[in-house]
C-alpha positions, 0 to 999 in steps of 0.5 A, a space after each residue: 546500468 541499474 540506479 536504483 539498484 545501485 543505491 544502498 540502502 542504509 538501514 535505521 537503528 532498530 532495524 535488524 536483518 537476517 540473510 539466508 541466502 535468497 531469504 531476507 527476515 528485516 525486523 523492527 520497531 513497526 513488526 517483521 517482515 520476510 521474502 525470497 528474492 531470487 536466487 542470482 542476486 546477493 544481498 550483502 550487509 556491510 556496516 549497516 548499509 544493505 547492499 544488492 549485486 547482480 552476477 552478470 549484466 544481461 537483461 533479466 539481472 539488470 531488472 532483477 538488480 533493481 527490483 530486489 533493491 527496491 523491495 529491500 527498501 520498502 521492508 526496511 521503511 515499512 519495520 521503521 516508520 510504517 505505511 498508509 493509505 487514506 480513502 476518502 468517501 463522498 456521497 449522501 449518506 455514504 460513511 465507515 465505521 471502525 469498531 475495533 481496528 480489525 474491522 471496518 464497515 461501510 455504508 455506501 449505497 447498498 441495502 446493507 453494510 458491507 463488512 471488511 476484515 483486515 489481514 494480520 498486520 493491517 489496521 483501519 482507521 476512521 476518524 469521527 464523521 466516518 468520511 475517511 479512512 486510513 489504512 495502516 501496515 508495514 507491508 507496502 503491497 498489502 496495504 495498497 492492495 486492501 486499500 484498492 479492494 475497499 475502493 473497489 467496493 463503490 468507485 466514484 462515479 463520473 456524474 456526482 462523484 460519489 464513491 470511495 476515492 483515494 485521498 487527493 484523487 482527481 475525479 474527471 467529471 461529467 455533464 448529465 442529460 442536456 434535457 428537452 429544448 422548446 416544449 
């Protein structure tokens, strides 16, 4: 048995969804969003509540069954209230800049700024100071996804701790060199 495919998903009052089949378009205040889900499932909509069945209860449909639920409730909040991941960076003389939302560039290191475009329906965010950014989309997947690639472009280090790191990530920490004794 499935909980979390199960659970309906009720859908906000300026949220509209379209099925073709396996097709799924769900549009909303925030933008539009479509996918394909697989073809044993049936997406049903009934009194603006989006239901998920399987077609039999073997493994594969049962995992199926909560996926496809799962990433229909994702597209629905992502329409109407969006999503955002925020980095912070920590280091002397390590910042970011926004030009225009489309854009960040990063200090963080390196002999040169690294440049960073966002893929439609992406947008960064960095307050003055430049110490953090905020990445902001209605696709729940892209949004981790370039927020794990800006991550990747400095990790924090395990002796000072410098680096980019997600907001309210733990940084495990190490002692450096014990140093010469007597002498």
């Amino acid at each position: 048995m499935s909980r979390v495919g199960l659970k309906p998903i009720p859908l906000p009052g300026k949220v509209e969804v379209n099925i073709r089949g396996s097709h799924v378009v769900v549009k909303g205040p925030k933008g539009q969003l479509e996918r394909s889900f697989h073809r044993d499932m049936e997406i049903v909509l009934e009194d603006g509540i989006l239901l998920v069945k399987r077609p039999t209860d073997n493994r594969m449909h049962r995992a199926m069954h909560g996926l496809t639920r799962a990433l229909l409730a994702n597209m629905v909040t992502g329409v109407s209230e969006g999503y955002s991941k925020t980095l912070e960076i920590e280091g002397t003389g390590y910042r970011a800049e926004a030009p225009d939302p489309a854009k960040l560039t990063l200090f963080v290191g390196y002999s040169h700024p690294i440049e960073m475009i966002a893929p439609q329906g992406i947008t960064f965010e960095v307050p003055r100071g430049g110490r953090s950014i905020t990445v902001q989309g209605v696709d729940k997947e892209m949004v981790g996804e370039i927020a794990a690639r800006i991550r990747r472009q400095r990790p924090p280090e395990p002796y000072k701790g410098k680096g980019v790191r997600y907001a309210g990530e733990y940084v495990r920490r190490k002692a450096g060199k014990a140093g010469k004794v007597g002498k």
